[in-house]
C-alpha positions in Angstrom: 151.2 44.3 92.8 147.6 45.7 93.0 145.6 45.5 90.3 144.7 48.6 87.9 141.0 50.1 88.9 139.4 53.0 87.8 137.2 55.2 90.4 134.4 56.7 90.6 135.7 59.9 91.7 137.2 60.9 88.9 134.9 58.7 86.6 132.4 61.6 87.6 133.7 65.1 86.6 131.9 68.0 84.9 135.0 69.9 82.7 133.6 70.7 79.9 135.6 70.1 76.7 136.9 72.5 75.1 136.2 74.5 78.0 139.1 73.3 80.4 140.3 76.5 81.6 137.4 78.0 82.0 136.3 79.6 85.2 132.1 80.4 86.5 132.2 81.7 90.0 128.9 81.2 90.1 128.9 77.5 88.9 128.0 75.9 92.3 124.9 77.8 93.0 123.4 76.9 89.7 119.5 75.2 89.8 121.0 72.7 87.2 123.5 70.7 87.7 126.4 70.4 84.7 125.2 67.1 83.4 121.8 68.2 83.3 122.9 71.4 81.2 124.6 68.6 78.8 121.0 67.2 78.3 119.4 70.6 77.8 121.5 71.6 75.1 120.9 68.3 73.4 117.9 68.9 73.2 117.7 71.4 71.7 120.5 70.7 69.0 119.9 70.7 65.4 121.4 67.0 65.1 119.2 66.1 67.7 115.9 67.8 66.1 116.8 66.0 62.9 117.0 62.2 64.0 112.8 62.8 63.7 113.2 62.7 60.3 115.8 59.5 60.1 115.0 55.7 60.2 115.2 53.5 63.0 113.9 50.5 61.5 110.7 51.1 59.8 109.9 53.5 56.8 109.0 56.9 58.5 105.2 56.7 59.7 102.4 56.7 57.5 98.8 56.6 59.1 100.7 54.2 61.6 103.0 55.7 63.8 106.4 53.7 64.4 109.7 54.9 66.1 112.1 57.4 64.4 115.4 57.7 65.8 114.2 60.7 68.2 111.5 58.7 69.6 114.0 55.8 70.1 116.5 58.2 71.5 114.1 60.0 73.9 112.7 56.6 74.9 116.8 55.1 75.4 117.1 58.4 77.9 114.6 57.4 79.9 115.3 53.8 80.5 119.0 55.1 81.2 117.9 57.4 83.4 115.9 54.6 85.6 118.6 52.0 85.4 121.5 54.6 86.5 119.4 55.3 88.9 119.1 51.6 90.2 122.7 51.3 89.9 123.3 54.1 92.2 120.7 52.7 94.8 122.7 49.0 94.6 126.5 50.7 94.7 126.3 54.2 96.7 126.2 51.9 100.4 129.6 50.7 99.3 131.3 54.1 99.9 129.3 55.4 102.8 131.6 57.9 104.2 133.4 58.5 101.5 134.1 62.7 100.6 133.0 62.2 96.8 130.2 59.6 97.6 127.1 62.3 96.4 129.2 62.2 93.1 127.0 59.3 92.4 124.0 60.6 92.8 125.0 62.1 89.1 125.0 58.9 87.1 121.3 59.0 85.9 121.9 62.6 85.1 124.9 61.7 82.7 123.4 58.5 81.6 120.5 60.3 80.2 122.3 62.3 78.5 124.7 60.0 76.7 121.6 58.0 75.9 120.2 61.1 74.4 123.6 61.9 72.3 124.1 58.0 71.4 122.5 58.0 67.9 123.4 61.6 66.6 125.9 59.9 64.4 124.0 58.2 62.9 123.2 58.7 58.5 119.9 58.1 57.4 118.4 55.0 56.3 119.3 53.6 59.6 122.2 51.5 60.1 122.1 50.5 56.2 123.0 54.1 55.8 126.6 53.2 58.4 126.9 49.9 55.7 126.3 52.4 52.6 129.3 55.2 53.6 131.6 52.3 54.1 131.0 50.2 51.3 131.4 53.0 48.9 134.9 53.3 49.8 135.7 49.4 50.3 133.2 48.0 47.2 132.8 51.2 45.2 134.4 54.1 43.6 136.0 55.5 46.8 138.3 52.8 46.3 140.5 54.9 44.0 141.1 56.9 47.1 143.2 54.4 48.9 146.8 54.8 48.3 146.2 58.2 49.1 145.3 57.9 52.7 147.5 56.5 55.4 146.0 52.9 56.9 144.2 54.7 59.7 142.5 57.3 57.6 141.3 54.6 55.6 140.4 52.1 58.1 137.9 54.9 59.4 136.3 55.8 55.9 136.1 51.6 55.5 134.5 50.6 58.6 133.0 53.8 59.2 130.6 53.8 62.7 128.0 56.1 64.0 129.1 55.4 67.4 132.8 57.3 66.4 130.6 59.7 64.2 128.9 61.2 67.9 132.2 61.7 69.0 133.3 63.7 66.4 130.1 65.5 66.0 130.3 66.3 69.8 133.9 67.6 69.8 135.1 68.7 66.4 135.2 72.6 65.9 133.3 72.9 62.6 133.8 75.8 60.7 132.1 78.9 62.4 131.8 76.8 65.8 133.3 77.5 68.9 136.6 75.1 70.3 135.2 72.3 72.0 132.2 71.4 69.4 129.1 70.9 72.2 131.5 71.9 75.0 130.2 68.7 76.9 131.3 67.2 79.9 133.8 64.8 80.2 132.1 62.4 81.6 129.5 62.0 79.4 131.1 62.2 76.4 133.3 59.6 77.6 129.5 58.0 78.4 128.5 57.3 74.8 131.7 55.8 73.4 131.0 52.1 73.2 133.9 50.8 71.2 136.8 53.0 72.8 139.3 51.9 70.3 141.0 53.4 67.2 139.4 51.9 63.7 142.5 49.8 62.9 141.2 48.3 65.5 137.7 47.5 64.7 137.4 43.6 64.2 137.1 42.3 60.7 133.5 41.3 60.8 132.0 44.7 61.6 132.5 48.3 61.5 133.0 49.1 65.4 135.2 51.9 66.8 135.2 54.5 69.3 136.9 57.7 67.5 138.2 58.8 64.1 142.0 59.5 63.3 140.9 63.3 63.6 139.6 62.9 67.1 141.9 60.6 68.7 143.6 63.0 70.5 140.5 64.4 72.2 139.2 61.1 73.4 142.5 60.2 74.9 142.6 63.4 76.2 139.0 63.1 77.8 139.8 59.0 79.1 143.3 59.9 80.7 141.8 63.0 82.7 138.8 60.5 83.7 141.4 57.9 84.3 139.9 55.3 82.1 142.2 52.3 81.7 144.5 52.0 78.2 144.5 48.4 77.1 147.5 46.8 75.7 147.1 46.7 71.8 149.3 46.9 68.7 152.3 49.6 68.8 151.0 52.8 68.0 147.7 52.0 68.2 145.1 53.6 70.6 142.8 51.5 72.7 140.8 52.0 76.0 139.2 50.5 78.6 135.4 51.4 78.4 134.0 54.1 81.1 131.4 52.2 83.1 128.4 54.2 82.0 128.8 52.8 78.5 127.6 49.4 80.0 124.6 51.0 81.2 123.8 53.5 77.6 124.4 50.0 75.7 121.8 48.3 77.7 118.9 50.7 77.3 119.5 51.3 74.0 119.6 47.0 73.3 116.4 47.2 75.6 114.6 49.7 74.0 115.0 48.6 70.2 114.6 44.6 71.2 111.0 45.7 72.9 109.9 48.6 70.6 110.7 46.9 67.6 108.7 44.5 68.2 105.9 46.6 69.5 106.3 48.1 66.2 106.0 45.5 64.1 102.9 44.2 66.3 101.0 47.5 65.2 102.0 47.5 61.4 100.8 43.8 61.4 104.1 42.2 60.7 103.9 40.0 63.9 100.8 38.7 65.1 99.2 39.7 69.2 99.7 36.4 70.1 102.9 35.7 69.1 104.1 39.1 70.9 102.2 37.7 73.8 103.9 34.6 74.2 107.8 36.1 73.6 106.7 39.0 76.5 105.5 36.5 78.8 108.2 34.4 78.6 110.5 37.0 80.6 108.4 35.8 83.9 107.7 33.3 86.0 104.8 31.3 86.3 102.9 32.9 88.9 103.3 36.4 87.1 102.3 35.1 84.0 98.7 34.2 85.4 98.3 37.6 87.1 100.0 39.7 83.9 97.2 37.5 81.9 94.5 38.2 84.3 95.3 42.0 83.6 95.2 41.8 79.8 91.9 40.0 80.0 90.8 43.3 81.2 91.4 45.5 78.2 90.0 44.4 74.5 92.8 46.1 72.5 95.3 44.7 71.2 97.6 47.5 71.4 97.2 48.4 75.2 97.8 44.7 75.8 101.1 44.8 74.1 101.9 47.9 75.6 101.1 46.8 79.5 103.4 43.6 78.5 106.0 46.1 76.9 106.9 48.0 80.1 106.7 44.8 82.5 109.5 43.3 80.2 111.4 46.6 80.3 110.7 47.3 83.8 112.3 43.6 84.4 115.6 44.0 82.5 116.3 47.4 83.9 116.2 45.7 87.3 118.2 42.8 86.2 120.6 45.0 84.5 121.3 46.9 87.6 121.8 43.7 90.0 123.9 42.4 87.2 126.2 45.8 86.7 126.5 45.9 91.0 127.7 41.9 90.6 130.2 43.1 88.6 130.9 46.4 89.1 134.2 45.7 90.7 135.2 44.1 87.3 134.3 46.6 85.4 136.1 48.9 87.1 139.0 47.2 86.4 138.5 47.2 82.8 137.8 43.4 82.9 134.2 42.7 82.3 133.5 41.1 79.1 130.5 40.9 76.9 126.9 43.0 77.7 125.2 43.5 81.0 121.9 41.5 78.7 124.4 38.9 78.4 124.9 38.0 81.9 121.8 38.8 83.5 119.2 35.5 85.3 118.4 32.9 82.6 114.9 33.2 82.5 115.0 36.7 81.3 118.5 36.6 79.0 116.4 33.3 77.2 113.4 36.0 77.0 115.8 38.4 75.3 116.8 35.9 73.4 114.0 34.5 71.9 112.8 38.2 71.0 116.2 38.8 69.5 115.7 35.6 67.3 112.0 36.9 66.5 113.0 39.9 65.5 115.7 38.9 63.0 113.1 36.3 61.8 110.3 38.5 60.9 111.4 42.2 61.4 114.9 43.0 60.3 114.6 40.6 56.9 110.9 41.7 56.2 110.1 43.3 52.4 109.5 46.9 53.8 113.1 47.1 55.9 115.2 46.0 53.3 113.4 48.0 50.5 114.9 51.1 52.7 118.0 49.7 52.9 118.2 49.2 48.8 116.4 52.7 48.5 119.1 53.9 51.2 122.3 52.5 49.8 121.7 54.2 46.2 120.8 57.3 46.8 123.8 57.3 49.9 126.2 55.9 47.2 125.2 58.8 44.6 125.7 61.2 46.7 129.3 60.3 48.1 130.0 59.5 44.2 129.4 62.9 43.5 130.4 64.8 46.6 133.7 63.3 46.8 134.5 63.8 43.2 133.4 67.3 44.0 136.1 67.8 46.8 138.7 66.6 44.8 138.2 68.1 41.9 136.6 71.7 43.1 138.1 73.4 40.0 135.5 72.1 38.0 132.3 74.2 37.3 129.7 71.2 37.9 131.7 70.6 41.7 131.2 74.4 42.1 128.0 74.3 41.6 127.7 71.4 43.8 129.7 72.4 46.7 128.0 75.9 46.7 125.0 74.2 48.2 127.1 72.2 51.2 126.6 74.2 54.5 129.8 76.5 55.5 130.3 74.6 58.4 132.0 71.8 56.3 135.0 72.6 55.1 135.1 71.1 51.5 138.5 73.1 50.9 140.3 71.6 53.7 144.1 71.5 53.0 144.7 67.3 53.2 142.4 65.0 51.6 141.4 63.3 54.2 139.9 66.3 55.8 137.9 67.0 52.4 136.6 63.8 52.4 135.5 64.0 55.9 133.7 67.3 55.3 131.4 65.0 52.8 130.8 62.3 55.6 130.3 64.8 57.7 127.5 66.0 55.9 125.6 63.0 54.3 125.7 61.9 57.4 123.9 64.7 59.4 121.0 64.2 56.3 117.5 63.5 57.0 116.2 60.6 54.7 113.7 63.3 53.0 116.9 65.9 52.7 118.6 63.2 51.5 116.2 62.0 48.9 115.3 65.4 48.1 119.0 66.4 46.8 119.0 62.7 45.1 116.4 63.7 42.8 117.8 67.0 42.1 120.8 65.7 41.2 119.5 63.3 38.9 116.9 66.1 37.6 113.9 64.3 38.9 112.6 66.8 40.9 113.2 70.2 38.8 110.5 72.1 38.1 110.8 75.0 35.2 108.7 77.6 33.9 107.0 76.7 30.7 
C-alpha cells in the first residue's frame, strides 16, 4: 500500500477564504499575484500597524532603539522570503516537466506573507501577555467559569496560544466584517498554523495549538481542500499534519529572535561585544573566522561589528535551513518529519544556535528589565480580564454598561453562549497595544482621571 503524501500542487492554491465561489475574470492578468495581494493587505491592517506598539522582548525603545513586534515581524518576512526562495531553487529540478511546476515559484510569495501574519495574535507584554490570559482562567478568577464550558472551550481559554489567536483573527467574521475575516488565501493561512491541532490537544507543559473550538471548522476546511494529512488522535478530536511552509515560517521566525535578541541586548549593554563576538563566530569554520575577523578589524564600532556578524550568521542558517528542508522534504511531505529544520541542520551551526539559545536564556530572557514587563504585564492583563469578563456576564449591571460601552462594536460582548462573550473579551485584550492597555488600566483604577477643579 503506498504511503500517504501530500503535493505540491494543491499545497499551492490561491481561494481565498471566505471567498470560495467567487469569480474575477480578470484574475489572471493581474500585476500582482494572489499571495502577494495577501501581503499587501497585511500591511496595511490595523492588527498589523499595532504590533509597533507591543513587546517583543524588551520594554518599548527609549533613546535606544530595540525590536517591537512589527520590526521582528517585517524582519521574519524577509528571511522567509530568502529561504522559500532557496527552497524552491534546491526542489523545483525535481518536477521538471511537470504542468504545475511554476506553482513553486510562489512559495517565497506565501512565506512572506505568513511570516508577516505570524505574530498578529499575539497580546501585549509579549508572550507573558499568552501566560497572563491563560492563567487567569487556570490560577485566577476565571476559574469559576469552568463547569460552564464544555472541555474544549475551556482547554482553549486555559492554554490559550497566539499562534490559534492569528487564525481566528484571520478568518472570523467580527461584527461589521465581511464572511471570510481577511479573505486570505488558503495556502497561506494554512502557512502560519504551527500547531495544527485542536487545544485538547496541546501537551501539558505548554500552551500550543493550531485553532480555537470556534474555528475548527474553517481550518479543517482550509487543510482538506489543500490536502494536508489528518493524523490519528483521540476520537472526536481534530489534528493535522502540518503544511510544509510552516517548517520554513518557524525557522525564520527562531532565526530572527535567536540573532536579534541578542543584537539587542548587545546595544542596551546587557551582553558585552565580545561575548556576542565569540557566540557569532562560532557558527563558522576556521578559515572564515580569520577573514570575518579581518573584516571587523576594519570598522571601530561596536555596533556595525555586531551587525556585519549578525547577517553572516543569518545568511548561514537560511542556507542550512534550505539544504536541510530539500533532505527532507519527501518526509515532510508525508507528514513524517519530526522536530525543527534548526534541529537538524550541520553540527557546527545547530551547536552555534545552541550556544546562543543558552546565552540568551542566561542573560536575556531572565534579566531585571524582561521580567519587570512580564510582572507589569500579568497585572494589568489580569485586571482587565477580571473586569471585562465580569462585565460580559453580568451586562445588566450599570458599572458593566459603562464598561462595555467603551469595547469596539466589532466584539460582540452580547453574544448568545458564553463562550462566545468570553471570546469577545480575549478577542479584544488581546488585539491591545501595551500603552492602550496600560492606558485603560489606569482608568479603571482612577489613576489617570483628570477633572476640572
Amino acid at each position: 500500500m503506498a504511503q500517504e503524501t501530500m503535493h505540491w500542487d494543491r499545497l499551492i492554491s490561491d481561494l481565498r477564504f471566505g471567498l470560495e465561489d467567487y469569480s474575477d475574470p480578470a484574475r489572471g492578468h493581474r500585476a500582482r499575484s494572489d499571495f502577494q495581494r495577501d501581503f499587501d493587505r497585511l500591511v496595511f491592517s490595523s492588527p498589523f500597524r499595532r504590533l509597533q506598539n507591543k513587546t517583543q522582548v524588551f520594554p518599548l525603545p527609549g533613546s535606544i532603539f530595540v525590536h517591537n513586534r512589527l520590526t521582528h515581524s517585517i524582519e521574519v518576512s524577509t528571511v522567509g522570503r530568502s529561504l522559500a526562495t532557496e527552497v524552491m531553487l534546491r526542489i523545483r529540478p525535481r518536477y521538471k516537466g511537470e504542468e504545475w511546476a511554476d506553482k513553486l515559484y510562489s512559495l517565497s510569495e506565501i512565506v512572506a506573507a505568513a511570516c508577516l501574519a505570524h505574530d498578529l495574535g499575539n497580546p501585549p507584554f509579549g508572550h507573558s501577555g499568552e501566560k497572563a490570559i491563560s492563567t487567569f482562567f487556570s490560577e485566577g478568577a476565571g476559574a469559576r467559569l469552568r463547569d460552564s464550558l464544555t472541555p474544549r472551550q475551556w482547554a482553549d481559554f486555559t492554554s490559550f496560544d497566539g499562534n490559534a489567536n492569528a487564525f481566528r483573527l484571520l478568518t472570523h467574521p467580527f461584527k461589521g466584517r465581511r464572511p471570510g475575516g481577511f479573505a486570505m488565501t488558503y495556502s497561506t493561512l494554512a502557512s502560519i498554523v504551527k500547531y495544527p491541532y485542536e487545544s485538547t490537544l496541546a501537551p501539558a507543559d505548554k500552551n500550543k495549538f493550531g485553532f480555537f473550538d470556534s474555528e475548527a471548522e474553517s481550518f479543517a476546511r482550509v487543510a482538506d481542500r489543500l490536502g494536508i494529512l489528518r493524523r490519528k488522535s483521540a476520537p472526536g478530536t481534530l489534528s493535522y499534519a502540518r503544511h510544509p511552509l510552516v517548517y520554513l515560517v518557524e525557522a525564520a521566525d527562531d532565526i530572527c529572535y535567536e540573532v536579534m535578541d541578542i543584537e539587542d541586548a548587545h546595544k542596551l549593554g546587557i551582553i558585552p561585544t565580545a561575548t556576542v563576538i565569540e557566540r557569532f563566530l562560532a557558527f563558522f569554520p576556521d578559515d572564515r573566522r580569520r577573514r570575518m575577523t579581518a573584516r571587523m578589524d576594519t570598522v571601530s564600532d561596536p555596533n556595525e561589528k555586531i551587525s556585519y556578524l549578525r547577517s553572516c550568521v543569518i545568511g548561514v542558517l537560511v542556507s542550512s535551513c534550505a539544504d536541510t528542508f530539500a533532505r527532507y522534504e519527501d518526509e515532510i511531505l508525508a507528514g513524517n518529519y519530526e522536530g525543527t529544520l534548526l534541529s537538524r541542520i550541520p553540527e557546527l551551526e545547530r551547536k552555534g544556535y545552541e550556544a546562543c539559545n543558552a546565552l540568551s536564556w542566561e542573560r536575556i530572557y531572565r534579566s531585571s528589565d524582561v521580567v519587570d514587563i512580564e510582572l507589569a504585564g500579568n497585572r494589568i492583563i489580569t485586571e482587565l480580564m477580571e473586569r471585562l469578563v465580569d462585565a460580559v456576564c453580568h451586562p445588566q449591571l450599570n458599572y458593566s454598561r459603562l464598561l462595555l460601552s467603551q469595547v469596539p462594536e466589532q466584539y460582540d460582548v452580547a453574544a448568545p453562549t458564553l463562550y462566545g462573550k468570553i471570546q469577545s473579551v480575549v478577542d479584544h485584550v488581546s488585539g491591545m497595544t501595551d500603552v492602550y492597555a496600560l492606558d485603560l488600566f489606569r482608568k479603571l483604577n482612577g489613576t489617570s482621571l483628570k477633572l476640572n477643579n
